[in-house]
C-alpha positions as CSV (number, residue, x, y, z in Angstrom):
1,X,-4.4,-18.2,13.4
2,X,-5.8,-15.0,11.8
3,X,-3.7,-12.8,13.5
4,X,-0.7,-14.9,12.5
5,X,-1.6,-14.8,8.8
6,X,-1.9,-10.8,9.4
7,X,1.9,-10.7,10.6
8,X,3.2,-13.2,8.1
9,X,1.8,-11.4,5.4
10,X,3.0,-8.1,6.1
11,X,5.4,-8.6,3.0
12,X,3.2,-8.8,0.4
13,X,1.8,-5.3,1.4
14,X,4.3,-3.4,-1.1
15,X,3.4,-5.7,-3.8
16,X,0.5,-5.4,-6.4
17,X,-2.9,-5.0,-5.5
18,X,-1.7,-3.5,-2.0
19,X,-4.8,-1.6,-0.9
20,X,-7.0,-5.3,-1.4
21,X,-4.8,-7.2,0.5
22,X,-4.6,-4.2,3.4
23,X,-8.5,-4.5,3.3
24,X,-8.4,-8.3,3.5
25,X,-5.7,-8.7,6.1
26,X,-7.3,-6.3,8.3
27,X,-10.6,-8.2,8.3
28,X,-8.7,-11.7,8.8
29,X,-7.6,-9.8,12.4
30,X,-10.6,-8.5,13.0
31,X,-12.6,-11.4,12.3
32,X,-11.0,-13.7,15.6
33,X,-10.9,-10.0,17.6
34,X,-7.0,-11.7,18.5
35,X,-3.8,-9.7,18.4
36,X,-0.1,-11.2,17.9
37,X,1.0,-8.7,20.4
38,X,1.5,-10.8,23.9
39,X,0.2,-13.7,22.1
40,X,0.7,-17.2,24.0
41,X,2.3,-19.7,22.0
42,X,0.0,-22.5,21.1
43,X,3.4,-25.2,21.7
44,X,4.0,-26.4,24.6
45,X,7.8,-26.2,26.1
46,X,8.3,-23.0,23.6
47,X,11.9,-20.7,24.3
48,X,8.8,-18.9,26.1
49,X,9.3,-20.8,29.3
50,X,12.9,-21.4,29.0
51,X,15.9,-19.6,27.5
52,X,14.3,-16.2,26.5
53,X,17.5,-14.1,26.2
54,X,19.0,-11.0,28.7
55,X,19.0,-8.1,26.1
56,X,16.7,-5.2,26.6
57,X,15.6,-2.6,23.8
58,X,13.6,0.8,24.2
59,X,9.6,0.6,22.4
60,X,11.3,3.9,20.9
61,X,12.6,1.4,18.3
62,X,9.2,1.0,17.0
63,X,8.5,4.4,16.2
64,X,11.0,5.1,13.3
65,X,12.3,1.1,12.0
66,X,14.5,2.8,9.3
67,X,16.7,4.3,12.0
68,X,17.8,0.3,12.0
69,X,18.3,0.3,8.9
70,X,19.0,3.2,7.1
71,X,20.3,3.6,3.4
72,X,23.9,3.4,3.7
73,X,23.5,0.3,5.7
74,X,21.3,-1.5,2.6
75,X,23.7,-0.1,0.0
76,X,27.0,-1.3,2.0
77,X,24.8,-4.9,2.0
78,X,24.1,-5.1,-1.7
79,X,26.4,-3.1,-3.1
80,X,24.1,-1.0,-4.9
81,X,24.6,3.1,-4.9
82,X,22.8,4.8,-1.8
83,X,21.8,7.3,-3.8
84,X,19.7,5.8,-6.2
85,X,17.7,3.8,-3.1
86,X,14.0,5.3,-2.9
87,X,12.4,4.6,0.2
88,X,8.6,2.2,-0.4
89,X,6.7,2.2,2.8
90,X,4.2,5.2,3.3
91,X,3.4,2.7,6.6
92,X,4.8,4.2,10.1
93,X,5.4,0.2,11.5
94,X,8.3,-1.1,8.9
95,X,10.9,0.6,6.6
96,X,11.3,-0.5,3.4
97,X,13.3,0.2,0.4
98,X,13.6,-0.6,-3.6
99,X,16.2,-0.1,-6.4
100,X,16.4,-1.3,-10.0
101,X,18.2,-1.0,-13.0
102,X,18.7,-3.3,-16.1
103,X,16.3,-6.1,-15.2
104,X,17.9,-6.2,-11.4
105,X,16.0,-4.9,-8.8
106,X,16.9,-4.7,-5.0
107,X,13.5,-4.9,-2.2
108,X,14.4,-4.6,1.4
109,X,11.2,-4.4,4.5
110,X,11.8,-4.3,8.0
111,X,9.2,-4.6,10.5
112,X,9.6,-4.0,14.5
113,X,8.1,-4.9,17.6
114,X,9.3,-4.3,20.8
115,X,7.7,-6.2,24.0
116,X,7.8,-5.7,27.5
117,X,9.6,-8.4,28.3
118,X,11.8,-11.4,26.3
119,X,9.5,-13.6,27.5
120,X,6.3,-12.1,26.0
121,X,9.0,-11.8,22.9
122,X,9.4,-15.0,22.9
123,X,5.9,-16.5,23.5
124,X,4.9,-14.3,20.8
125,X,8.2,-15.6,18.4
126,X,6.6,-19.1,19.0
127,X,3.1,-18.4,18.1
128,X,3.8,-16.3,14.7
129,X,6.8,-18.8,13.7
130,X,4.5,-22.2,13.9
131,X,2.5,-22.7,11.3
132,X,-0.6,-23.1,9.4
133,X,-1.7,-26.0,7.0
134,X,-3.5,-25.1,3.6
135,X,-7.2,-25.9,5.0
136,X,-6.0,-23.8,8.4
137,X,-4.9,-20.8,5.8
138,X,-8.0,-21.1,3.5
139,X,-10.4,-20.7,6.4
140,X,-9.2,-17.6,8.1
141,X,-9.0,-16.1,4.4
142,X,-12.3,-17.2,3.7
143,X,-13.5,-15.6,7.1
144,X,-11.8,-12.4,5.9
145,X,-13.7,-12.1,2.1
146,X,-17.0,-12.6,4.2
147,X,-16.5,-10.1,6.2
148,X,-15.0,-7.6,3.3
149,X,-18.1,-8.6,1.8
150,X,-20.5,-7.7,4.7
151,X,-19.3,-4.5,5.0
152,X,-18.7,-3.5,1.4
153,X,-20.4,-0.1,-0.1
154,X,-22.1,-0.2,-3.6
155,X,-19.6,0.0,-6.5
156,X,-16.8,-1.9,-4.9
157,X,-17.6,-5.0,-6.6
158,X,-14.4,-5.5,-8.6
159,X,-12.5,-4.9,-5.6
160,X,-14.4,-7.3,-3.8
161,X,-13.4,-10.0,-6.7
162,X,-9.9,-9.0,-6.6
163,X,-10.0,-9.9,-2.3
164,X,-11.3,-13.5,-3.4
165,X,-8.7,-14.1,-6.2
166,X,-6.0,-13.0,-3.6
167,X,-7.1,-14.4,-0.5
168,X,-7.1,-17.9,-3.0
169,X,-4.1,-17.3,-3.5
170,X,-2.6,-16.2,0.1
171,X,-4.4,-20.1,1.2
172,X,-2.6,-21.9,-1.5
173,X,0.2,-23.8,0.4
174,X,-0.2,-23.2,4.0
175,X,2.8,-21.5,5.9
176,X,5.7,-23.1,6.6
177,X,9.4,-22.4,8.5
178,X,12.6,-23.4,9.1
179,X,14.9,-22.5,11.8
180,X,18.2,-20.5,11.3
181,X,20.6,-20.8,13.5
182,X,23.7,-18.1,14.4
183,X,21.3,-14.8,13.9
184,X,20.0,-14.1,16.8
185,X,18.2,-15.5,20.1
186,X,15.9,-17.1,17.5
187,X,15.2,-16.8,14.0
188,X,13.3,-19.1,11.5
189,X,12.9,-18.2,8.1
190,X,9.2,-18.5,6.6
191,X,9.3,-20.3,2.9
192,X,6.1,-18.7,1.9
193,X,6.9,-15.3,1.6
194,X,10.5,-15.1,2.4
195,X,10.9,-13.9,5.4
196,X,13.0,-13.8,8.1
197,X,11.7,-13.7,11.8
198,X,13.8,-13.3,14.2
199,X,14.0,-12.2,18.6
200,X,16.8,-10.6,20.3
201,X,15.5,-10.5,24.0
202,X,12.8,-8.5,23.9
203,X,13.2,-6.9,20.6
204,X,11.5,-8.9,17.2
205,X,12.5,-8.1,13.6
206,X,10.8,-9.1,10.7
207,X,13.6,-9.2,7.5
208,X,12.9,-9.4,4.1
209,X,15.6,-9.0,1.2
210,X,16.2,-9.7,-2.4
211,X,18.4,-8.8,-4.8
212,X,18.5,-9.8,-7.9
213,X,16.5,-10.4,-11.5
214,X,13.0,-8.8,-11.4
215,X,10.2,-10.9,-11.6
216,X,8.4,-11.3,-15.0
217,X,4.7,-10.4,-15.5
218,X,1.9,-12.4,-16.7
219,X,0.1,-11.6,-19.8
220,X,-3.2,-11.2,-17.8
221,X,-2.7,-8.3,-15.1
222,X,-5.5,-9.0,-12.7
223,X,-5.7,-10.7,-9.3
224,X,-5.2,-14.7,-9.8
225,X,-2.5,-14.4,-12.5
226,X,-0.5,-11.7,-10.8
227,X,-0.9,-13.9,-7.4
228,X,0.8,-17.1,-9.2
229,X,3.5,-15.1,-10.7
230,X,4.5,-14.2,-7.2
231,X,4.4,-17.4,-5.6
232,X,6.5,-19.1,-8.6
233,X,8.8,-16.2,-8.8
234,X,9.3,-16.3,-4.9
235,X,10.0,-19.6,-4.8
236,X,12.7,-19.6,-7.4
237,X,14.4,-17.0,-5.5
238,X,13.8,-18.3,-2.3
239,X,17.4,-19.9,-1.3
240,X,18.6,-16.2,-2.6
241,X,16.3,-14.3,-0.7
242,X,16.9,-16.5,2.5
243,X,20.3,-15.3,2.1
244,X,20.2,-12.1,1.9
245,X,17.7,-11.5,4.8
246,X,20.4,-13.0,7.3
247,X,22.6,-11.2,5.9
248,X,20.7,-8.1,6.3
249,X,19.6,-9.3,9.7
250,X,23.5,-9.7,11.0
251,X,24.3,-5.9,9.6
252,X,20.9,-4.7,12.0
253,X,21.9,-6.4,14.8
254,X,25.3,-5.7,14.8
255,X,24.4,-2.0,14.6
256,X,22.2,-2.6,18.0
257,X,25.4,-3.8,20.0
């Protein structure tokens, strides 16, 4: 489960308090020593053992994800002016792009993986894509902070506080998804963050888009306040969002063909 909360987070990694939540998601994978790479789905009769999808892509695609989705792509999308699109990843596994102006902002992420086969794709798909409850969430988070905390040099103490107030607020809710259909061999979108996932035969995008008002900031700028701001602002946008990562998804895929 801890190495599914790493990949379903991945979006929250441009937002505030990045470097924390880096520090905290790391630990959550390193805590169960698990990997989502060639995972085995934990649901029996997944797409895994049955209908897993012909198309083939190069592991090439992982090296450079904003060749799939370059500028002009993301400005035909949302109608916003390429030129004025800054690029917001420093990370070399996902692309990712921001734009604003008068209270509207544009965010775009894209992360890849490529497997070895569709059916490791797929088992993997399954596994990421099912789940947690609250008390499932809360635990692996909770394994995280110890281990931040175990490790942790003199004079990091406020960072350490900041891990705790996010990892609360990363547990809140579980992690929940809903299927999509006409996208790809699978896709289901994840409510928490919103996200899309999504497998083309071997090939597996994680698609993230919104467009529209920015989100307003709480009075108190520190860990739990900013954390609740996010969720609620999230899920306001979320049918939006949802959206506009298909969307997004259909203009990368179509580009792959």
């Amino acid at each position: 489960p801890s190495a599914v909360l790493a990949r379903v987070s991945r979006p929250l990694r441009g937002v505030v308090l990045t470097g924390v939540l880096a520090v905290c998601l790391a630990a959550c994978s390193d805590a169960s020593g698990e990997s989502t790479e060639g995972q085995a789905s934990a649901t029996p009769g997944s797409a895994a053992g049955e209908s897993a999808g012909s198309a083939s892509f190069d592991a090439a695609l992982e090296e450079n994800p904003c060749k799939l989705l370059p500028k002009e792509m993301v400005a035909t999308t949302f109608g916003v002016p390429a030129a004025e699109i800054e690029e917001a990843s420093a990370l070399s596994d996902s692309c990712a792009y921001e734009w604003g102006a008068d209270g509207t902002i544009l965010q775009v992420s894209l992360d890849v993986d490529v497997f070895d086969t569709a059916q490791d794709a797929a088992s993997n798909f399954a596994s990421v894509t099912q789940g947690m409850s609250a008390q499932a969430v809360a635990d692996a988070m909770t394994s995280a902070v110890e281990k931040m905390e175990e490790a942790a040099e003199p004079g990091t103490e406020g960072q350490m506080e900041a891990a705790g107030q996010l990892a609360g607020g990363i547990a809140s809710g579980g992690l929940q998804f809903e299927d999509v259909e006409g996208v790809a061999d699978e896709a289901r979108f994840g409510k928490r963050f919103g996200t899309l996932y999504l497998r083309r035969g071997n090939l597996a995008l994680d698609v993230a888009a919104y467009h529209g008002a920015s989100m307003t900031m709480p009075e108190e700028i520190s860990g739990g306040p900013i954390m609740d701001a996010v969720k609620a602002w999230r899920q306001e946008t979320l049918t939006a969002r949802k959206q506009q990562s298909v969307e997004l998804a259909k203009a990368i895929l179509a580009s792959l063909e």
